[in-house]
BAKEFI-264769 format. One record per residue (C-alpha): x, y, z; residue in three letters; chain. Coordinates in Angstrom, 2 decimals, padded with zeros to 5 digits, always signed. Example, Ala and Ser with C-alpha at 12.3 -4.5 7.8 and 13.67 -1.06 7.14 Angstrom:
BAKEFI-264769
+---------+---------+---------+------+-----+
|    east |   north |      up | type | mol |
+---------+---------+---------+------+-----+
| +012.30 | -004.50 | +007.80 |  ALA |   A |
| +013.67 | -001.06 | +007.14 |  SER |   A |
+---------+---------+---------+------+-----+
end
This chain:
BAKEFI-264769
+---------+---------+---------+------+-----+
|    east |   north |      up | type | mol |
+---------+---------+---------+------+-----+
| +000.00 | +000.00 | +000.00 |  UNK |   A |
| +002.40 | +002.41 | +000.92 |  UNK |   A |
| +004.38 | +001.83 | -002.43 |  UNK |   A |
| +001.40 | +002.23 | -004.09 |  UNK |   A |
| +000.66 | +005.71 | -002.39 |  UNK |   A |
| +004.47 | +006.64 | -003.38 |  UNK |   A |
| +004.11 | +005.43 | -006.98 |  UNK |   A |
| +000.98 | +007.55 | -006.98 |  UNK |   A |
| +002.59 | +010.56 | -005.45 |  UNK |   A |
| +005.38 | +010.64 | -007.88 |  UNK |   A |
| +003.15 | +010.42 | -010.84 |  UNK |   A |
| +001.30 | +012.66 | -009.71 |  UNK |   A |
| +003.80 | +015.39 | -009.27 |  UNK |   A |
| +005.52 | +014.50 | -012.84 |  UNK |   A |
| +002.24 | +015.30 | -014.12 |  UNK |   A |
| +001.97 | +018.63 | -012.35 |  UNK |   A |
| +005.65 | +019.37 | -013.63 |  UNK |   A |
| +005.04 | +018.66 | -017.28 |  UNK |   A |
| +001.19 | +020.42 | -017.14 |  UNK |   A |
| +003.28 | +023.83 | -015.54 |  UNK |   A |
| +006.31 | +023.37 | -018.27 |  UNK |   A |
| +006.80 | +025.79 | -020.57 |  UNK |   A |
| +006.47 | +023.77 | -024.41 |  UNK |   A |
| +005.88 | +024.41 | -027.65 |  UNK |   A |
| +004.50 | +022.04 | -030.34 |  UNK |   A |
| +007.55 | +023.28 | -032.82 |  UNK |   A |
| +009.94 | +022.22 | -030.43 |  UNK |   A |
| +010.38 | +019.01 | -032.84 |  UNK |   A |
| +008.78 | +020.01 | -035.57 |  UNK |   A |
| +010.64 | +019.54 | -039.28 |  UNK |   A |
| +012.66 | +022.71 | -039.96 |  UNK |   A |
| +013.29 | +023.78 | -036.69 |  UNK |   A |
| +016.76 | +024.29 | -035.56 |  UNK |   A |
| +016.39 | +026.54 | -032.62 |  UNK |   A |
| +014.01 | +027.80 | -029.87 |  UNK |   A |
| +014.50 | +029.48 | -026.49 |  UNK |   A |
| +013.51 | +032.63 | -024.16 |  UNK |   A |
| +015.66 | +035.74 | -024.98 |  UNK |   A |
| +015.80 | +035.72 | -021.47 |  UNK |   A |
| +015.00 | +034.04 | -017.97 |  UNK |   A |
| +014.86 | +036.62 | -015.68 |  UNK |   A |
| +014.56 | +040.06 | -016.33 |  UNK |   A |
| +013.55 | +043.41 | -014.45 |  UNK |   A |
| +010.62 | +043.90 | -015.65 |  UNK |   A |
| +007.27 | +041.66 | -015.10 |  UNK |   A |
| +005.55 | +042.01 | -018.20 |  UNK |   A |
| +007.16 | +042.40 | -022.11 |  UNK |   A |
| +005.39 | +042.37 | -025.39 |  UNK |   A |
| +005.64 | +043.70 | -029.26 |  UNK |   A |
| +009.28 | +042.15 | -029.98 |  UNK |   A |
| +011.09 | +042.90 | -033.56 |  UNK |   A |
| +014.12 | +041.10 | -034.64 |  UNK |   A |
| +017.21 | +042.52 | -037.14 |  UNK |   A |
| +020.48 | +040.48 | -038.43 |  UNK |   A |
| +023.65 | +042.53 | -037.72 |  UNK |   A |
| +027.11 | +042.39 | -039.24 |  UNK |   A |
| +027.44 | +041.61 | -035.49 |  UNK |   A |
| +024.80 | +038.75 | -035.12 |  UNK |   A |
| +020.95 | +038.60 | -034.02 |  UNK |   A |
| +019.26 | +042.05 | -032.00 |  UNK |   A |
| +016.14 | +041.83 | -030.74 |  UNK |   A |
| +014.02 | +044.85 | -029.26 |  UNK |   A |
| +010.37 | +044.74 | -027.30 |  UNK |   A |
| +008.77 | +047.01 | -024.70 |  UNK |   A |
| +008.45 | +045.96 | -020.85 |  UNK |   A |
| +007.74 | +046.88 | -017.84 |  UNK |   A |
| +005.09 | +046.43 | -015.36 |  UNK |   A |
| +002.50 | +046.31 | -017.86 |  UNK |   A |
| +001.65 | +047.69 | -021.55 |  UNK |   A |
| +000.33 | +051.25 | -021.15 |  UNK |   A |
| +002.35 | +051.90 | -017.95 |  UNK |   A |
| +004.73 | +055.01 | -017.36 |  UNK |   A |
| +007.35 | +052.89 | -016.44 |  UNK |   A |
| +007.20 | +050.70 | -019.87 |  UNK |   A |
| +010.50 | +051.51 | -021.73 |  UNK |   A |
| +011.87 | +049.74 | -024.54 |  UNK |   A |
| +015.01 | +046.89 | -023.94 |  UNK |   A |
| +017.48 | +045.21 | -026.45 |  UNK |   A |
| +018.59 | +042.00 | -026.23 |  UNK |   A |
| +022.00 | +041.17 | -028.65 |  UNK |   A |
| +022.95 | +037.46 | -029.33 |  UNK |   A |
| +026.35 | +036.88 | -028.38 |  UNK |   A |
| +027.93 | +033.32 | -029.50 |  UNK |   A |
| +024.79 | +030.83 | -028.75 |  UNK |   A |
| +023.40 | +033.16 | -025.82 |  UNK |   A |
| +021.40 | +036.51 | -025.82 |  UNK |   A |
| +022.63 | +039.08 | -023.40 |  UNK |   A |
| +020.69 | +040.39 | -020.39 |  UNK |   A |
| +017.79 | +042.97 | -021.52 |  UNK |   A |
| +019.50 | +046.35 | -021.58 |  UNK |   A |
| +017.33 | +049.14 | -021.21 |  UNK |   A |
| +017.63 | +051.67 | -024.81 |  UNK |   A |
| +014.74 | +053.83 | -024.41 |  UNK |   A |
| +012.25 | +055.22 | -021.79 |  UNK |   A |
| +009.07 | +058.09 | -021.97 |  UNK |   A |
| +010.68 | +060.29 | -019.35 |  UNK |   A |
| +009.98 | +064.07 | -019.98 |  UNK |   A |
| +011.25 | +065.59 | -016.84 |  UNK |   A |
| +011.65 | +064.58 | -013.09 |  UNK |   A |
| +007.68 | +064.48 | -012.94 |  UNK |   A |
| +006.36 | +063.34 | -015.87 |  UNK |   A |
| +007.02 | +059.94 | -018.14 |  UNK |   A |
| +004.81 | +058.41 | -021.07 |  UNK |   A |
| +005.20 | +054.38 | -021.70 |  UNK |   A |
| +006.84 | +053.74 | -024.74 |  UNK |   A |
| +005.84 | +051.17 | -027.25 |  UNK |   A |
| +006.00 | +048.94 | -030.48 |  UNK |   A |
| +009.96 | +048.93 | -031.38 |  UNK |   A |
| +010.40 | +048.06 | -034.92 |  UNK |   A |
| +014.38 | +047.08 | -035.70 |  UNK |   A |
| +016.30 | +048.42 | -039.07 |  UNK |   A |
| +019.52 | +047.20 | -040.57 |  UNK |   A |
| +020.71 | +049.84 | -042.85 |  UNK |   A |
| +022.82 | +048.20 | -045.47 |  UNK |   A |
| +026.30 | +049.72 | -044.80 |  UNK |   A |
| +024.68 | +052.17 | -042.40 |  UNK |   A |
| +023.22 | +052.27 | -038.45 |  UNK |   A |
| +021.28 | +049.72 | -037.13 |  UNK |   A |
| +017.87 | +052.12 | -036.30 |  UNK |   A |
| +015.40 | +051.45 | -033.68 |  UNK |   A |
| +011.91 | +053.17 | -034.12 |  UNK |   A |
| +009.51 | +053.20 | -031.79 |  UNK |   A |
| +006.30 | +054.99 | -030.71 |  UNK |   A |
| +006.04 | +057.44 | -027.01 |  UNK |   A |
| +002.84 | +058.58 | -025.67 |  UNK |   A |
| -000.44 | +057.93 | -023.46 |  UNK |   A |
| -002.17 | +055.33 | -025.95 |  UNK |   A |
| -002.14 | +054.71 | -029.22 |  UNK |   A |
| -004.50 | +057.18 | -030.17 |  UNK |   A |
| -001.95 | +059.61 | -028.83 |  UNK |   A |
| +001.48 | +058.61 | -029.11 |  UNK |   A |
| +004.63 | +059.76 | -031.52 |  UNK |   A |
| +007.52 | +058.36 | -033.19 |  UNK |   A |
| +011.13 | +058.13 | -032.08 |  UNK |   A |
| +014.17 | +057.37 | -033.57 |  UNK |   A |
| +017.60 | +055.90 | -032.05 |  UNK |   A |
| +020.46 | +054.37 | -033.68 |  UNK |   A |
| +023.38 | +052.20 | -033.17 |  UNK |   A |
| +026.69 | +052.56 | -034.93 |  UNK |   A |
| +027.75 | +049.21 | -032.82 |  UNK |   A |
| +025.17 | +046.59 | -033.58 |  UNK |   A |
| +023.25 | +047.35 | -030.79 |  UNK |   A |
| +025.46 | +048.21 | -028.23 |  UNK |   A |
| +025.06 | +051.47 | -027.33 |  UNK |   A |
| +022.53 | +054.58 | -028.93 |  UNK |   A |
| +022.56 | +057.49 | -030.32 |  UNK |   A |
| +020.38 | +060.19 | -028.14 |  UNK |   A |
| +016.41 | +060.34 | -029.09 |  UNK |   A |
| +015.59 | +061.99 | -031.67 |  UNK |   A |
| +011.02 | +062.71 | -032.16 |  UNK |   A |
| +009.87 | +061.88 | -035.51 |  UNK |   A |
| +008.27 | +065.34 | -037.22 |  UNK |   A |
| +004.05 | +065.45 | -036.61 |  UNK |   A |
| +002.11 | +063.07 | -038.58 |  UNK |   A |
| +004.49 | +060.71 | -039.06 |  UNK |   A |
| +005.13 | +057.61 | -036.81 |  UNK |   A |
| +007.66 | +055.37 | -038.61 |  UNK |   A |
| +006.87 | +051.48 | -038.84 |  UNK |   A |
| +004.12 | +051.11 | -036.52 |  UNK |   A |
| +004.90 | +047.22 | -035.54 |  UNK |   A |
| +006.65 | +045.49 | -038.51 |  UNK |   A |
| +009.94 | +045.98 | -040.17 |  UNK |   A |
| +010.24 | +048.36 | -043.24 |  UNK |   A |
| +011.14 | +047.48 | -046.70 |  UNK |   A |
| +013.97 | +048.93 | -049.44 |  UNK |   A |
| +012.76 | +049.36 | -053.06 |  UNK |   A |
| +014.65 | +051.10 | -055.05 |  UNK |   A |
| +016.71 | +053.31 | -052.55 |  UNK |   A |
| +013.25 | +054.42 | -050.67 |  UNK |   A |
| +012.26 | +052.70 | -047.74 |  UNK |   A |
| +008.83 | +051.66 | -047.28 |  UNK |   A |
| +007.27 | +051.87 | -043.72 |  UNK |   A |
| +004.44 | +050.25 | -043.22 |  UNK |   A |
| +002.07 | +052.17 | -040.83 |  UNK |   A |
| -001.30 | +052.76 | -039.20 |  UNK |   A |
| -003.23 | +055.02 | -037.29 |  UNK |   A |
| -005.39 | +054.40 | -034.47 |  UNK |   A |
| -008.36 | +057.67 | -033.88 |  UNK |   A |
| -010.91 | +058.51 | -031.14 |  UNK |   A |
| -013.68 | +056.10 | -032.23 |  UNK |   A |
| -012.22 | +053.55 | -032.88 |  UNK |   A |
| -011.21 | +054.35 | -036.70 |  UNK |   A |
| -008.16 | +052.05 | -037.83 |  UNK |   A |
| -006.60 | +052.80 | -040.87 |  UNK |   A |
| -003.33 | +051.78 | -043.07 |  UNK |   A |
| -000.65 | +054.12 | -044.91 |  UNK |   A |
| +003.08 | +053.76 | -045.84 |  UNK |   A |
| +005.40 | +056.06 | -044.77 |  UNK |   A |
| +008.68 | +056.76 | -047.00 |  UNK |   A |
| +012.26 | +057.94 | -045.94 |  UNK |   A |
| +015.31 | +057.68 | -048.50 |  UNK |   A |
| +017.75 | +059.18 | -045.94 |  UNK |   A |
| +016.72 | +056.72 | -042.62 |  UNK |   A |
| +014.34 | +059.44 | -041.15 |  UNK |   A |
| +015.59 | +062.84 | -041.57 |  UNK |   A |
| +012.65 | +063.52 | -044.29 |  UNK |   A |
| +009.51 | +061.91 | -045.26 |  UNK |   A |
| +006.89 | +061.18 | -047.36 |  UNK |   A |
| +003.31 | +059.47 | -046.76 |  UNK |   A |
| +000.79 | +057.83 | -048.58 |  UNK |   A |
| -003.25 | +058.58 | -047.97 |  UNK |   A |
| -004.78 | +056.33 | -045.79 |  UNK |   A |
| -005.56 | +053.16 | -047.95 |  UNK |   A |
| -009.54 | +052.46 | -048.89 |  UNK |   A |
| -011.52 | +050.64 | -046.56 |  UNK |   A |
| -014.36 | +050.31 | -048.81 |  UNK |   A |
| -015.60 | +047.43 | -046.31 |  UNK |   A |
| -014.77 | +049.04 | -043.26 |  UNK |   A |
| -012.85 | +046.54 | -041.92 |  UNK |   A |
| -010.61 | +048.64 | -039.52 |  UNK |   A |
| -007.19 | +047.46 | -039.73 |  UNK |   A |
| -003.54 | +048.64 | -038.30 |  UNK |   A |
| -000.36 | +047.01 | -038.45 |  UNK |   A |
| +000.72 | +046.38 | -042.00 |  UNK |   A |
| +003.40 | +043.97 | -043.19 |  UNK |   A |
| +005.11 | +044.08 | -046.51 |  UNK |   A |
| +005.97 | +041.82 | -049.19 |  UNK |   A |
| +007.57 | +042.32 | -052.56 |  UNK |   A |
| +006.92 | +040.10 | -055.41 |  UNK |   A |
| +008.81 | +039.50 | -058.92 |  UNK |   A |
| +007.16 | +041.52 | -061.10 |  UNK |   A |
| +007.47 | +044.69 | -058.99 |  UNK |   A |
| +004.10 | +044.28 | -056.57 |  UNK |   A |
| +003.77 | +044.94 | -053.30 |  UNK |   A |
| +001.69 | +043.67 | -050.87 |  UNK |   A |
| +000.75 | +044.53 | -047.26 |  UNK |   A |
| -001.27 | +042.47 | -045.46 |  UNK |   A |
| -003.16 | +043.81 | -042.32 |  UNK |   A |
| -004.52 | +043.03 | -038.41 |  UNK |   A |
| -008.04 | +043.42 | -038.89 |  UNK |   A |
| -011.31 | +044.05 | -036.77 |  UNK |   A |
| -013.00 | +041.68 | -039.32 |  UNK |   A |
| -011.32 | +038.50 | -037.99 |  UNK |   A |
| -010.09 | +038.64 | -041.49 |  UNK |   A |
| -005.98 | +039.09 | -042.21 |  UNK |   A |
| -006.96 | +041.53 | -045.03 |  UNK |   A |
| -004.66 | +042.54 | -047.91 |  UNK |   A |
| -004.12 | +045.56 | -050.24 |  UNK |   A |
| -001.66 | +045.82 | -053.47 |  UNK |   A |
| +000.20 | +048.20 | -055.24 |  UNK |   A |
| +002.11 | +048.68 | -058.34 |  UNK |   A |
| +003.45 | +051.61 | -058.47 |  UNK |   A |
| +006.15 | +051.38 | -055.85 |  UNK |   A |
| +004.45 | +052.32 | -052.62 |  UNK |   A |
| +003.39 | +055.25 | -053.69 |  UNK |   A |
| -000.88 | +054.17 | -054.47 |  UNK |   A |
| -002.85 | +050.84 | -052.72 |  UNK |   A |
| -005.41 | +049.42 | -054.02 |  UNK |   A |
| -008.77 | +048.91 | -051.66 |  UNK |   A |
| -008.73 | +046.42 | -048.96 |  UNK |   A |
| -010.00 | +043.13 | -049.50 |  UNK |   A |
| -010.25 | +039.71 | -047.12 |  UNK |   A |
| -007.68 | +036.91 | -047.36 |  UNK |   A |
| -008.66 | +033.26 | -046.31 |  UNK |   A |
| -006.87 | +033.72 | -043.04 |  UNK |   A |
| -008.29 | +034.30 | -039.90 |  UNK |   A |
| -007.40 | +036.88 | -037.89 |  UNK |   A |
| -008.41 | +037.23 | -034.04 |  UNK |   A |
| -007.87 | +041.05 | -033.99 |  UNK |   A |
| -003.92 | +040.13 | -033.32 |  UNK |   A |
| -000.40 | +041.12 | -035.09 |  UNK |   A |
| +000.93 | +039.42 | -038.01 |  UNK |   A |
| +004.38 | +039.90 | -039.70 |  UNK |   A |
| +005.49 | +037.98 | -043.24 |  UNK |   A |
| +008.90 | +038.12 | -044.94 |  UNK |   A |
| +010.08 | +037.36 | -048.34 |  UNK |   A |
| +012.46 | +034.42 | -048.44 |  UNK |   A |
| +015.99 | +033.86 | -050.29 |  UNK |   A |
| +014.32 | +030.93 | -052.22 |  UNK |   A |
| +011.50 | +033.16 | -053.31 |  UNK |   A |
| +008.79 | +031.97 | -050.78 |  UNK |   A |
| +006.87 | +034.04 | -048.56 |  UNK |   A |
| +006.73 | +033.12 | -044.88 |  UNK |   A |
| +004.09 | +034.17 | -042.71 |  UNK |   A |
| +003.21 | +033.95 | -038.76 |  UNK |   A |
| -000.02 | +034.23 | -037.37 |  UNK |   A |
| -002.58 | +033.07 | -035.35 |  UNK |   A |
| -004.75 | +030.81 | -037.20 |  UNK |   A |
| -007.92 | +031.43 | -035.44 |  UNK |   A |
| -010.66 | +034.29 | -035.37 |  UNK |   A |
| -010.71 | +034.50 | -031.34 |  UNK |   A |
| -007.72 | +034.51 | -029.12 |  UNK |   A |
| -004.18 | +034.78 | -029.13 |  UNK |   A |
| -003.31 | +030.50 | -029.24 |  UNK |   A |
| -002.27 | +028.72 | -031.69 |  UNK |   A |
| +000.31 | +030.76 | -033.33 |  UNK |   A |
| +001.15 | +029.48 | -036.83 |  UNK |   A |
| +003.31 | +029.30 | -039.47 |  UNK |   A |
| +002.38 | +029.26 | -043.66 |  UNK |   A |
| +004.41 | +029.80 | -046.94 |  UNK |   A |
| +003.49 | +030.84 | -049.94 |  UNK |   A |
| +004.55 | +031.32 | -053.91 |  UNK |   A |
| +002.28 | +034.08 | -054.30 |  UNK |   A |
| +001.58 | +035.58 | -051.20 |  UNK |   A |
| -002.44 | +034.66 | -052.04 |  UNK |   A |
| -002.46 | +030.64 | -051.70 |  UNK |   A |
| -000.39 | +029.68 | -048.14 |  UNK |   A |
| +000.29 | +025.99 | -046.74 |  UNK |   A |
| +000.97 | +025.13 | -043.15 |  UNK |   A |
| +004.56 | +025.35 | -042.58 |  UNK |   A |
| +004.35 | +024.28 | -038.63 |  UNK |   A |
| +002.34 | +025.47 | -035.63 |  UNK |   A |
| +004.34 | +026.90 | -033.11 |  UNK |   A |
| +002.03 | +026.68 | -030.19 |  UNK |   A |
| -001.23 | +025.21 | -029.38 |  UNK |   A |
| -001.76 | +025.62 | -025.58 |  UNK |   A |
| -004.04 | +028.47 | -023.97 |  UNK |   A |
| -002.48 | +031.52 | -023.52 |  UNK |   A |
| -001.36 | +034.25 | -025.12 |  UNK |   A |
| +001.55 | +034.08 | -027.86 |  UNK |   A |
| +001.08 | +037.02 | -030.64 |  UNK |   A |
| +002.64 | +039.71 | -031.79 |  UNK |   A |
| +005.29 | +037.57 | -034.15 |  UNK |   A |
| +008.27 | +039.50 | -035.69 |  UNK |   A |
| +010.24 | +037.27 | -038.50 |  UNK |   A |
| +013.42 | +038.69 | -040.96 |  UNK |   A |
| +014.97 | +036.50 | -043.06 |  UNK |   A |
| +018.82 | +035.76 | -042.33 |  UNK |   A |
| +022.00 | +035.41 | -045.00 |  UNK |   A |
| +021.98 | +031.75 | -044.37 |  UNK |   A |
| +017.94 | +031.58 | -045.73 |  UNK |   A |
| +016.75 | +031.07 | -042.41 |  UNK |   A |
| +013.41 | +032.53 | -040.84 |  UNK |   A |
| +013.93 | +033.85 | -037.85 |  UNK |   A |
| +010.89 | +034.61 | -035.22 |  UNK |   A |
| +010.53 | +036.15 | -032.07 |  UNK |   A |
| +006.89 | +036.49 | -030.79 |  UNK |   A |
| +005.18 | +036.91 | -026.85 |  UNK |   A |
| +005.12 | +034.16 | -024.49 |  UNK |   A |
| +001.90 | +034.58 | -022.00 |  UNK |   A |
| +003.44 | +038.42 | -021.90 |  UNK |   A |
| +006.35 | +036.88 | -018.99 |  UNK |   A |
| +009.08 | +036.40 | -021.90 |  UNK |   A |
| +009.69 | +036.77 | -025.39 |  UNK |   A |
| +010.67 | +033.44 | -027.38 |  UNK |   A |
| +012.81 | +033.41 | -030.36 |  UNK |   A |
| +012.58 | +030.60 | -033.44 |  UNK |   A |
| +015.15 | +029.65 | -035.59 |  UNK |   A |
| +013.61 | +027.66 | -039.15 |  UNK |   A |
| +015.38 | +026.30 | -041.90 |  UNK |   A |
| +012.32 | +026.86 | -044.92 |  UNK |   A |
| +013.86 | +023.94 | -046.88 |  UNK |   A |
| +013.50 | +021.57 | -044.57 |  UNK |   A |
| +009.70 | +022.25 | -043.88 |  UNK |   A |
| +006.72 | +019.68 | -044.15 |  UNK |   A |
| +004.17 | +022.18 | -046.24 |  UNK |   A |
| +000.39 | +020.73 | -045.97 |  UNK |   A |
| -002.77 | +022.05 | -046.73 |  UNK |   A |
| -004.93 | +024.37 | -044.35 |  UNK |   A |
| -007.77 | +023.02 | -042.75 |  UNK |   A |
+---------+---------+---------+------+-----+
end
């Protein structure tokens, strides 16, 4: 009896153990090389809205924290890969105005410029329906920053994903948020990393679907596409072929969308990867698709199933013609993915 009452104790707590572990259902999954936590511990409680740049230095990854999105004391922190760790979160960038009075910051967006700075944009202010842009940069790969510098009025930089080059302009893709709820897309354009600008008109939402947080692909034959976090649990799209400069109306993809960021990126083999969560309610599972044409996408792998929240994916693609993704983990940690596309097991989405 009483080695029956052990055995039972012991399975007992093995099951507790592996029902509290943190998993992921891509932790064996075909095409992945690498996952882990940018970090274990951290000063801060809470962390969210993570982007991801390659460096002549290795991998940088950015995302707000602190006690909880919308706080004062939200700043934004960089974590730099170093050999096959990721240094401690460093803190780059806070809302502080004077001795009495601080804004959270949020929504870094990372920026490799080809022979150039590594920039960091992010947004300062109250809400979203109220914040700015801001600028740093990093001559070092992310070691140390230049000063702040505010973005001029009415123009915010990449809201959430990473901009684009085409043709010696870079493409921002942004959003603005209004009293009322109004959500609406626009691309912002720099050809000098954000000392002047250009901007689109807000692009037609002839079905009202309410959308913010673009993400943009290039195709062959000189289209563009952005595709969109939308209100009508819809990803939604929009097209243009002109360079940036004009967008066609909005219209629904065949992905869900549970009101919830998205990010895509244009592979070396001439694939499209996207990561999202595949459901019209919630922020679980978080997936994975590829595409040829940025309109027809297979399940590439599902990257995690269990309740909870993990959104908000950033993904570049690497030299080597690797994906890399960093997305939220319950809001305690942000998780980084390392896939080889080749390697892959593509199937149909149900």
């Amino acid at each position: 009896m009483l080695l029956r009452v052990l055995l039972v104790l012991i399975t007992s707590a093995a099951s507790a153990a592996l029902v509290g572990a943190p998993r992921s259902d891509a932790a064996e999954a075909p095409g992945v090389l690498v996952q882990e936590f940018l970090h274990e511990s951290a000063p801060f409680p809470s962390c969210h809205a993570s982007t991801i740049e390659e460096t002549p230095a290795g991998l940088v990854a950015a995302y707000f924290g602190g006690s909880d999105e919308g706080n004062d004391d939200v700043g934004i922190w960089v974590s730099r890969q170093t050999g096959k760790n990721w240094s401690a979160p460093v803190e780059v960038a806070n809302g502080v105005e004077s001795p009495t009075k601080r804004y959270p910051c949020w929504n870094p967006v990372l920026y490799q410029q080809p022979g150039g700075p590594l920039a960091l944009f992010y947004k300062v202010g109250p809400s979203p329906i109220k914040w700015w842009g801001m600028l740093i940069t990093s001559t070092d790969n992310g070691q140390t920053w230049s000063e702040p510098r505010r973005l001029p009025d009415g123009i915010l930089g990449p809201i959430k994903n990473k901009p684009v080059a085409v043709k010696g302009v870079l493409l921002c893709p942004s959003s603005t948020e209004h009293e009322g709820g109004a959500w609406k897309g626009h691309v912002e354009r720099t050809t000098d990393l954000g000392q002047t600008w250009a901007k689109t008109e807000s692009i037609a939402d002839e079905g009202q679907f309410g959308v913010i947080q673009p993400t943009l692909l290039t195709h062959a034959d000189g289209r563009l596409q952005m595709l969109f976090r939308a209100k009508r649990r819809q990803i939604a799209e929009s097209w243009s072929t002109d360079g940036g400069l004009t967008w066609s109306a909005l219209a629904a993809t065949t992905l869900p969308n549970p009101n919830s960021g998205i990010d895509a990126v244009n592979l070396k083999d001439g694939r499209m990867l996207l990561v999202y969560n595949h459901t019209a309610r919630g922020r679980s599972p978080l997936n994975v698709a590829i595409s040829t044409d940025g309109k027809h996408w297979k399940s590439a792998t599902v990257l995690e199933t269990e309740r909870g929240e993990f959104s908000y994916p950033a993904v570049i693609c690497t030299a080597d013609g690797h994906a890399h993704i960093t997305y939220t983990w319950k809001r305690k940690k942000i998780r980084h993915v390392e896939i080889d596309p080749a390697q892959v097991v593509l199937k149909e989405i149900q």
